[in-house]
C-alpha positions as CSV (number, residue, x, y, z in Angstrom):
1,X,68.9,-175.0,117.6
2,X,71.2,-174.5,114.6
3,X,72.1,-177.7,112.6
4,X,75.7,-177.7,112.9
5,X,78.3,-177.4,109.3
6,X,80.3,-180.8,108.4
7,X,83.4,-178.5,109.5
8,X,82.1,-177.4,112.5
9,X,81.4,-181.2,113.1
10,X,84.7,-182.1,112.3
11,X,86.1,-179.4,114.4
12,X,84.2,-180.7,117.4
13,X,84.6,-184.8,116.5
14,X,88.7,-184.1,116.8
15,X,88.3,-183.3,120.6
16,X,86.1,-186.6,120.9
17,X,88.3,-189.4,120.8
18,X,86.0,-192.8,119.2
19,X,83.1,-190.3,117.5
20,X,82.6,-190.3,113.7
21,X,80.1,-189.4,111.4
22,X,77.7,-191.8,110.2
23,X,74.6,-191.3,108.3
24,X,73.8,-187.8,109.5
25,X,74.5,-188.3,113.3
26,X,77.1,-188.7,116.2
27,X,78.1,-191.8,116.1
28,X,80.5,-193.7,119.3
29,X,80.5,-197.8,120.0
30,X,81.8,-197.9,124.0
31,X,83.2,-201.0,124.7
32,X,83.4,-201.8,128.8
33,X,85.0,-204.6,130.5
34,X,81.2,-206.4,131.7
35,X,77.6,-206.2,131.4
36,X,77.4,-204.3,134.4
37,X,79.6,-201.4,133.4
38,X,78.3,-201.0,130.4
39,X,74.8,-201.0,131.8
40,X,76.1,-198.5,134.7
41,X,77.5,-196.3,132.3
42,X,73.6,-195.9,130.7
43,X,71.9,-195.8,134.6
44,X,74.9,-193.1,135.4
45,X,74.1,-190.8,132.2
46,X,70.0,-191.4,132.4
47,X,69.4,-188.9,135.1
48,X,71.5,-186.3,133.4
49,X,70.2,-186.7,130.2
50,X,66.6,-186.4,130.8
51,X,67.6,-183.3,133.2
52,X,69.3,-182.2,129.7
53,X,66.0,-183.3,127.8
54,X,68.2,-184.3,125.0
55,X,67.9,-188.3,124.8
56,X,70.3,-190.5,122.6
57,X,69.5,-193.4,120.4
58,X,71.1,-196.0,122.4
59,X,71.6,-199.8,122.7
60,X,73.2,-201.9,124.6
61,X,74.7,-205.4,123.7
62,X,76.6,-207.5,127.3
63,X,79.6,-205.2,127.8
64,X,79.1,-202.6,124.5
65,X,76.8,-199.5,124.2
66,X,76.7,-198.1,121.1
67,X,75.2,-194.1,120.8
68,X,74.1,-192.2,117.7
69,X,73.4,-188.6,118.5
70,X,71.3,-186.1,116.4
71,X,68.6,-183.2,117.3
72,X,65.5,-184.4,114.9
73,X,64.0,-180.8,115.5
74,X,66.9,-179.7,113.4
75,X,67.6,-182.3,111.1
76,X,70.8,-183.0,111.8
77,X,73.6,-182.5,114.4
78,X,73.3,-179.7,116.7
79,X,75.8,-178.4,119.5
80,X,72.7,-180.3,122.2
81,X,74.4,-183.5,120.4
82,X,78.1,-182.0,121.2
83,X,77.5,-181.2,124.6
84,X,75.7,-184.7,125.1
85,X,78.6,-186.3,124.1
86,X,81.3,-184.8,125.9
87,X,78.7,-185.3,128.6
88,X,78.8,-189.3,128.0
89,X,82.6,-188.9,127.8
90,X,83.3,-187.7,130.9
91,X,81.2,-190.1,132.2
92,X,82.6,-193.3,130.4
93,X,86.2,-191.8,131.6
94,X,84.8,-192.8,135.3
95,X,83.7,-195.9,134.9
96,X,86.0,-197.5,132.3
């Protein structure tokens, strides 16, 4: 997969509301109104990311999950990462 330009990042990053770039990778905090959305929102995604076989360096803290995104094959951010996180977009846009 091709390692994507900082334009073409940029490009993509102004269609997702709350992502940045930071320190080489996707970066998105999602804040959720309890423990148990926040934790639904990872138990939702889980299925379809391992179907995807693209995983995320996630964490969760009581009602905050917080995602950095990169493909380490490449090096660097890859359209897998941009499809992963309109993936987790639509998917936080249920639940929040």
């Amino acid at each position: 997969m091709k390692k994507l330009s900082d334009s073409e990042i940029s490009s993509h990053i102004a269609n997702l509301p709350g992502w940045s770039l930071k320190d080489g990778k996707l970066h998105r905090e999602y804040k959720f109104p309890d423990f148990a959305h926040a934790f639904g929102f990872m138990a939702t995604a889980a299925p379809l990311i391992e179907k995807s076989n693209h995983h995320p360096e996630w964490a969760n803290v009581y009602n905050r999950v917080t995602v950095d995104l990169m493909t380490h094959d490449s090096q660097g951010v890859t359209q897998k990462d941009i499809d992963l996180a309109n993936l987790l977009e639509g998917i936080a846009g249920k639940l929040s």
